[in-house]
N, C-alpha and C positions, 0 to 999 in steps of 0.2 A: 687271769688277767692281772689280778693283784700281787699277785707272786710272782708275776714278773716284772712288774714295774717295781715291786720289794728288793727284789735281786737286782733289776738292772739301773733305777732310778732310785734310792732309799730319798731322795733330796725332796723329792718331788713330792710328797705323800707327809711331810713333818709343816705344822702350823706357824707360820710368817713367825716370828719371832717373842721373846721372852714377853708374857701378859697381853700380847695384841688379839689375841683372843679373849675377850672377857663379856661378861653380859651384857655393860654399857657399851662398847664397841659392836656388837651383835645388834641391839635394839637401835642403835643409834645409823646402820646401816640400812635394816630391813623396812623401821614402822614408814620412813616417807615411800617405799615401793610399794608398802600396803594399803596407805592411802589413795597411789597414786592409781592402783587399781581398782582402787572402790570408785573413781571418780570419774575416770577413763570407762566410756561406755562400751570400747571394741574388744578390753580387758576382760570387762566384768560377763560380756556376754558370752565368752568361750567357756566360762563355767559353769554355765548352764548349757550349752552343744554337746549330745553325746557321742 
């Protein structure tokens, strides 16, 4: 699958552009979804459903 989208799409698979990937951009995406699932009781209960 990856070697074809290598081949056919190389555009697709290279990260949004120069430093917009950095840690503060990561942390500053992720921690309010983390929160928002610690608070959300239909979130948090799927990780405990086996």
């Amino acid at each position: 699958m990856f070697t074809r989208l290598e081949t056919n799409y190389p555009s697709w698979l290279i990260v949004l552009g120069p430093g917009f990937f950095i840690i503060n951009t990561f942390v500053g995406l992720t921690l309010p979804w983390f929160f928002f699932s610690l608070s959300n009781l239909l979130v948090s209960q799927k990780l405990f459903v086996p």
